[in-house]
N, C-alpha and C positions, 0 to 999 in steps of 0.2 A: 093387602099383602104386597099388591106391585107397588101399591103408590112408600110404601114402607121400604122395601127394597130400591126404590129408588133413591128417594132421599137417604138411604147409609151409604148405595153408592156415591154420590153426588157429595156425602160429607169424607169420603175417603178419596175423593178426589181434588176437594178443599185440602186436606191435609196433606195429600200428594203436592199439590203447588206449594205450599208452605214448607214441607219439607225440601223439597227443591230448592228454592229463595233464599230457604237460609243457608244449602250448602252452599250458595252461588253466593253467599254473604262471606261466609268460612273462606273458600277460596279466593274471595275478591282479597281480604282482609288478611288473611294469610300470605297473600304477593306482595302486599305494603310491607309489613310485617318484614319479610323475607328482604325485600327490597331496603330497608332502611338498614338491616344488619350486615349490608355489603363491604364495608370495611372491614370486619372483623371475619368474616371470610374469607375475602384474597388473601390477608394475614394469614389468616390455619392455614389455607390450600398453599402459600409459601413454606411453610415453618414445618409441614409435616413428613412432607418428602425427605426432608433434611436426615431424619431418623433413621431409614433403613439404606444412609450412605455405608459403603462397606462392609453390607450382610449377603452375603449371598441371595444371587439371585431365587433361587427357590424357597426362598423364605420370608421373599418382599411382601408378595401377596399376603402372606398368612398373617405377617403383624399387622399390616396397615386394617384387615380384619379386627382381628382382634382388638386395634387401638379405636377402630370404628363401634366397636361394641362396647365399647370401655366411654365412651363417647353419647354415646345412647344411654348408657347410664347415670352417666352425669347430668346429660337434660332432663332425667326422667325428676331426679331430684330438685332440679334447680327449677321444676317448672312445679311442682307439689309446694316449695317453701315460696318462690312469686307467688303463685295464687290463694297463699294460705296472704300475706303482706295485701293484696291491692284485696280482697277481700273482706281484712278486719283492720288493716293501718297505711290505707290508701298515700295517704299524705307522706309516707315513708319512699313513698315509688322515688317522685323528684331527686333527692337527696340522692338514693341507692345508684340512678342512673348518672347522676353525675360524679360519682362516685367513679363507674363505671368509664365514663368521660372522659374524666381526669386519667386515669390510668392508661387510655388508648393516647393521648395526649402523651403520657410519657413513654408508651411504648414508640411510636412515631416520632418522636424526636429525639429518643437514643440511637434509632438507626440512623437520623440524620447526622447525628455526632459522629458515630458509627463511620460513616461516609467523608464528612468532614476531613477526621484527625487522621484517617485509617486504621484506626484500633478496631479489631471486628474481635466483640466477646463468642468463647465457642459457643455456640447455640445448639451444637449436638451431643448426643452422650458419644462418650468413647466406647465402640464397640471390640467387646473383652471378648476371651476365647473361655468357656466353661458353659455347662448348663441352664445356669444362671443368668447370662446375660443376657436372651430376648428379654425373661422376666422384667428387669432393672430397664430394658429398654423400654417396653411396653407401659410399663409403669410411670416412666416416668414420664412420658406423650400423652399417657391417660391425666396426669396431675395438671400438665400445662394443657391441656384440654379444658377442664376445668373450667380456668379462667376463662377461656376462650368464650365458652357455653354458657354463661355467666352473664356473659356481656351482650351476648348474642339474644339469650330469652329475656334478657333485661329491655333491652331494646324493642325486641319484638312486640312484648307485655306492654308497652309504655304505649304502642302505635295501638293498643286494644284493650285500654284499659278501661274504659266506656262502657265495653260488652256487657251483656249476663256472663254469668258467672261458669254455665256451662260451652255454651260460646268462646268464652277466654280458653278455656281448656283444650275447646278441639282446635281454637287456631296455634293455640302454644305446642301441640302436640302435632301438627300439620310442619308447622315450620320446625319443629326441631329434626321431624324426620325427612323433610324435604332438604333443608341444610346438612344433614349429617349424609346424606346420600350423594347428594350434590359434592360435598369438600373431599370426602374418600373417596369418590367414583373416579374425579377428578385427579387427585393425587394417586388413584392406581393407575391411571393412563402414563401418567408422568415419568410413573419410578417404573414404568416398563418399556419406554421409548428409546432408552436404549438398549433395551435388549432386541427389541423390534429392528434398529437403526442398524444393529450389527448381524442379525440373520438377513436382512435385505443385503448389505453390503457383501454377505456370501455365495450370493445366490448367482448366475454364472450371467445374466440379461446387464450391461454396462451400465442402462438406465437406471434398471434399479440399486445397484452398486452407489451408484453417483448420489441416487435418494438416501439410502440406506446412511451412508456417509457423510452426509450433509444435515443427516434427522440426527446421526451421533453428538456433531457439530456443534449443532443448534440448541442443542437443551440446554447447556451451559448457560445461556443467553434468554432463555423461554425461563427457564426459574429464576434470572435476576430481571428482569423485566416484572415478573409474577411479584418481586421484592419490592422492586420501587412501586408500580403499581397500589402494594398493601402498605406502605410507608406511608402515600400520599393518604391515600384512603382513611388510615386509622387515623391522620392530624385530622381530617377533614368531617369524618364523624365524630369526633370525641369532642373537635372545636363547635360545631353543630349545636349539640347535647348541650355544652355546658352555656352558649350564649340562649339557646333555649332554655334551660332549667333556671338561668339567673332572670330573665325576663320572666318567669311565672314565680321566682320566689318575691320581684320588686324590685329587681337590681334593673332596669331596664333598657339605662344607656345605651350598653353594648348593641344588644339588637337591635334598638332604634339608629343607631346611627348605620348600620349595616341594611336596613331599611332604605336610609336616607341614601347610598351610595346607591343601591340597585335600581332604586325608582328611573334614574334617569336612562339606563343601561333597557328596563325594561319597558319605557313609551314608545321606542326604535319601530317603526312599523314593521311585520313580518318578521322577525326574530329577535324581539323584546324578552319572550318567555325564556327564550336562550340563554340570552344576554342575561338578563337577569338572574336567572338561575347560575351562569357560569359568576357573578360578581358574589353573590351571596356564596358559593363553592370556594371561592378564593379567600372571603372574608372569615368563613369558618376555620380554613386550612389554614391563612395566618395565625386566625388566634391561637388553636389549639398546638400551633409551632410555639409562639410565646408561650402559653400555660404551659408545656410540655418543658421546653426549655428550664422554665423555674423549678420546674420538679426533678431535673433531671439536675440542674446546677445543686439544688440541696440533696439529693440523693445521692450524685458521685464526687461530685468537682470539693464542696467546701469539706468533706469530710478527709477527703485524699490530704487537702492541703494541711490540714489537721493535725493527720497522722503525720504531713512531712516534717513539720513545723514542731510537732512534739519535741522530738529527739533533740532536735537541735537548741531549742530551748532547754530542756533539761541539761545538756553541756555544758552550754553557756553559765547558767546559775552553779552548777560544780566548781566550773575553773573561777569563777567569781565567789563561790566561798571557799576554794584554796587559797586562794589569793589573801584572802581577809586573816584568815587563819593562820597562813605564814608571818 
């Protein structure tokens, strides 16, 4: 009876290490995971605050809520149709994530444009007076959320696609709640700093007046920083992604030669990995500024010129068959 009671504890102790290992796997994997979908974070934690510009302050909290739960449901789906795809049409991952790519690609070098020309598209909703308008707000952060989350479990999924099947689930389900806690937590701090900046600046101690005033200041400058920051980032990952995804479909060039430039950068004794790291960072960011670029020249630039060029050609062929007709 003891020697039986020993060996069930001893196998429940087995299982206890095992079950530990794997968590210690889930969260290893999970920090990759999290880690690799940093671009398209500082982007949300840029873009979200933007929302409750001009709503009352007692109402910031409640949407950014809301838009965080509206957020949570987005991964919840986006992470049931991923693992339903690398489960029965693995081979679809590549494609989907450079898909995903491409499109940081062109977000990241619209704001470049952005920046360039000076043309800044509004990026906010207009906040209306009526009942209705948190709704429309809310809504509409949830919709571009979406994407955001999209790109984010795409990424994630791709860093754990190897796993068992269960496995995949708890790190997709780790990092989507550890990112969605992360980007809201983070943007609640934000969209309340200056309210912080201006109850400090009240308060009768000079010191803290001067903080108070200086935190008001400063956030102007903390969210465009937050901008450029997620600019660089999304070329940087989306360029990433796609000179990855072309080297695994055969296209290999690219990465080989981005190979070929880091090598030398990374033999440097004592900060090779650096080096390294920072030339392949640069190499991704260039490309994904070119693919970006091409996506952004067919998507705004030849269509613009299009419609300008329309008109004026239609004139033209009029007063040329008045002409003929007279």
């Amino acid at each position: 009876m003891a020697g039986g009671l020993a060996a069930l504890l001893d196998d429940i102790a087995v299982l206890a290490r095992m079950a530990a290992a794997s968590t210690d796997d889930i969260a290893a994997a999970s920090g990759r995971a999290s880690v690799k979908a940093a671009g398209v974070v500082v982007d949300d934690t840029a873009v979200t605050p933007q929302y409750v510009r001009d709503v009352e302050p007692s109402r910031e909290l409640p949407i950014i809520r809301r838009i965080a739960t509206g957020s949570l449901g987005n991964k919840a789906i986006i992470i049931v149709f991923a693992l339903l795809l690398s489960q029965f049409v693995p081979w679809i991952l590549t494609p989907l994530l450079m898909l995903g790519g491409a499109y940081l690609c062109y977000e990241g070098a619209e704001k470049v444009w952005e920046r360039v020309t000076g043309h800044h598209e509004a990026a906010t909703p207009v906040v209306e007076k009526g009942p209705d308008a948190e709704k429309r707000m809310v809504r509409g952060a949830v919709t571009t959320d979406f994407i955001l989350s999209a790109e984010i479990m795409m990424i994630a999924l791709n860093e754990v696609a190897e796993e068992p099947f269960w496995t995949r689930a708890a790190i997709l389900v780790v990092v989507g709640l550890f990112i969605t806690a992360l980007v809201y937590g983070v943007v609640a701090v934000i969209v309340k700093m200056d309210d912080i900046g201006l109850h400090l600046a009240g308060r009768d101690s000079p010191g803290m007046k001067r903080f108070g005033s200086g935190l008001v200041r400063a956030m102007p400058t903390v969210l465009e920083v937050i901008s450029f920051v997620g600019m660089l980032a999304m070329l940087w990952v989306g360029g990433h992604i796609l000179l990855v995804g072309l080297d695994e479909l055969g296209a290999t060039a690219p990465y080989h030669l981005v190979h070929l430039l880091e090598a030398p950068a990374a033999a440097v004794a004592g900060v090779g990995s650096v080096l390294g790291w920072l030339v392949n960072t640069v190499c991704s960011l260039l490309f994904g500024l070119v693919v970006g670029a091409v996506v952004v020249a067919v998507a705004h630039v030849v269509p613009r010129r299009r419609d300008e060029s329309g008109p004026a050609t239609t004139s033209a062929e009029t007063a040329g068959t008045g002409h003929l007709g007279g």
